[in-house]
C-alpha positions as CSV (number, residue, x, y, z in Angstrom):
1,X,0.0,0.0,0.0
2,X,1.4,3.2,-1.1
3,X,1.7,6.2,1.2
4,X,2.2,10.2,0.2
5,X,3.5,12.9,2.8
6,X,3.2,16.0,1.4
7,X,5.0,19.1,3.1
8,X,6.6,22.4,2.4
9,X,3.3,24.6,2.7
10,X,2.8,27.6,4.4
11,X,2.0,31.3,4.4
12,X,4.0,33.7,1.7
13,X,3.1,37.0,0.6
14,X,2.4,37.8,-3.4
15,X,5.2,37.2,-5.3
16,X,7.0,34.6,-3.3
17,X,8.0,31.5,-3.7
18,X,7.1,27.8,-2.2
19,X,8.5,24.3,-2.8
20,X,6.3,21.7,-2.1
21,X,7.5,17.5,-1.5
22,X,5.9,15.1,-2.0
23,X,7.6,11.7,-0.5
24,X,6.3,8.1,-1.0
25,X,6.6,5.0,0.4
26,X,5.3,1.9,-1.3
27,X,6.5,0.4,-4.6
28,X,6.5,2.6,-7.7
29,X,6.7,0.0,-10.4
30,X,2.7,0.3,-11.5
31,X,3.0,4.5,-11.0
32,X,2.9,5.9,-14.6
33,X,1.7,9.3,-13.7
34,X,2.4,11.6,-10.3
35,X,1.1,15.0,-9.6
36,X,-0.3,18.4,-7.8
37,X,-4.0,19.1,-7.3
38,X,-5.0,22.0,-5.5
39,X,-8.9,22.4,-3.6
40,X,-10.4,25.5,-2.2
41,X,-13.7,25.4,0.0
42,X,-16.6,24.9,-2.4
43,X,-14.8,24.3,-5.5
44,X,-13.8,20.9,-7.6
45,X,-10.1,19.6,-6.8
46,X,-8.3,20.8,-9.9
47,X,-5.0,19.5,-11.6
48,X,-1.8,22.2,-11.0
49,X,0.8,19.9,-12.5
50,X,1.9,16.6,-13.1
51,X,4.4,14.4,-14.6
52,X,3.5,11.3,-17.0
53,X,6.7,9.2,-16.8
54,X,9.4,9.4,-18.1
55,X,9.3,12.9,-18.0
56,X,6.5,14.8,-20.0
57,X,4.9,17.3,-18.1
58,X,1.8,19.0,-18.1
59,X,0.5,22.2,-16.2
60,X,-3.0,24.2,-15.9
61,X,-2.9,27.7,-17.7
62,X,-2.9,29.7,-14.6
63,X,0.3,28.4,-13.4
64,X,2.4,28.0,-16.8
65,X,6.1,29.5,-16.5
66,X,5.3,30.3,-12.8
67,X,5.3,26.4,-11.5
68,X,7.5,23.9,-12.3
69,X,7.1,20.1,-11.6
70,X,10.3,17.5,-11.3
71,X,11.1,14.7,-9.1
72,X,13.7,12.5,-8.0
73,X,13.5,8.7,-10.4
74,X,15.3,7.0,-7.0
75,X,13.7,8.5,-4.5
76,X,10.1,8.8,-5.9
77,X,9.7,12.4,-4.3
78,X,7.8,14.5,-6.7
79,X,8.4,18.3,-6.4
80,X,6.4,21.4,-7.3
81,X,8.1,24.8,-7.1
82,X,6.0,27.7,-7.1
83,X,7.3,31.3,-8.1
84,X,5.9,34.5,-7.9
85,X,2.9,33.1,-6.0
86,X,-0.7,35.2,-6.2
87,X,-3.3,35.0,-3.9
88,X,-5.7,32.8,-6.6
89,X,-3.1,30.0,-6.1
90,X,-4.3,29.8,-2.3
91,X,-5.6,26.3,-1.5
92,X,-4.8,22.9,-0.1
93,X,-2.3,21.0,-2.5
94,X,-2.4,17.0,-2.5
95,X,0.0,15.0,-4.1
96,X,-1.1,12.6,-6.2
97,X,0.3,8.9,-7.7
98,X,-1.5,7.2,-10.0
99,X,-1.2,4.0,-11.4
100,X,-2.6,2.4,-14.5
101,X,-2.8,-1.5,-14.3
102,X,-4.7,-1.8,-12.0
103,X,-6.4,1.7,-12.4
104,X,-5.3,3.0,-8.4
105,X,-4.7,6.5,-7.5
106,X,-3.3,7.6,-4.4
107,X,-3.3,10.8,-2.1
108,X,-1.3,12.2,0.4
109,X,-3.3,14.5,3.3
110,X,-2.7,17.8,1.7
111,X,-1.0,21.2,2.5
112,X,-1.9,24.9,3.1
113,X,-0.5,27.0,1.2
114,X,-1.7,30.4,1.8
115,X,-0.7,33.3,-0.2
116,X,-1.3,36.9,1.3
117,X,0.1,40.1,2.4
């Protein structure tokens, strides 16, 4: 059974920067894809960024040239820097693994990240 610990939130102001881990435990051999999704109260969890292995990666609009996905192929910690941060990008962020034989996806227990001045 896989298992994700996120970490690395917190509170910035506008126009700072975060870098967000994402550390797993569990065997990666079925994960083909790993990721960020971000939820704010009321709204759908959405996709920020993820990584289809090897190494394509693929990023919502609103955080293009700003975010930047990568991880470690040993380790299987998935990264997600964020740079000049706006207050629209608060939410709680999940990391995400999924796997596609058999279709599993798994979720770490998310972190604030809070962006105001």
């Amino acid at each position: 059974q896989m298992q994700l610990m996120e970490s690395g939130g917190g509170l910035v102001q506008p126009g700072g920067s975060l870098r967000l881990s994402c550390v797993a435990s569990g065997s990666l051999f079925r994960i083909n894809a790993m990721g960020w999704y971000r939820q704010t109260p009321g709204k759908e969890r959405e996709l920020v960024a993820r990584i289809i292995k090897p190494s394509i990666t693929d990023y919502v609009d609103s955080v293009k040239g700003r975010f930047t996905i990568s991880r470690d192929g040993a380790s299987g910690t998935v990264y997600l820097q964020m740079n000049s941060l706006k207050p629209e990008d608060t939410a709680v962020y999940y990391c995400n693994f999924h796997s596609g034989v058999p279709t599993v996806d798994y979720w770490g227990q998310g972190t604030q990240v809070t962006v105001s001045s």
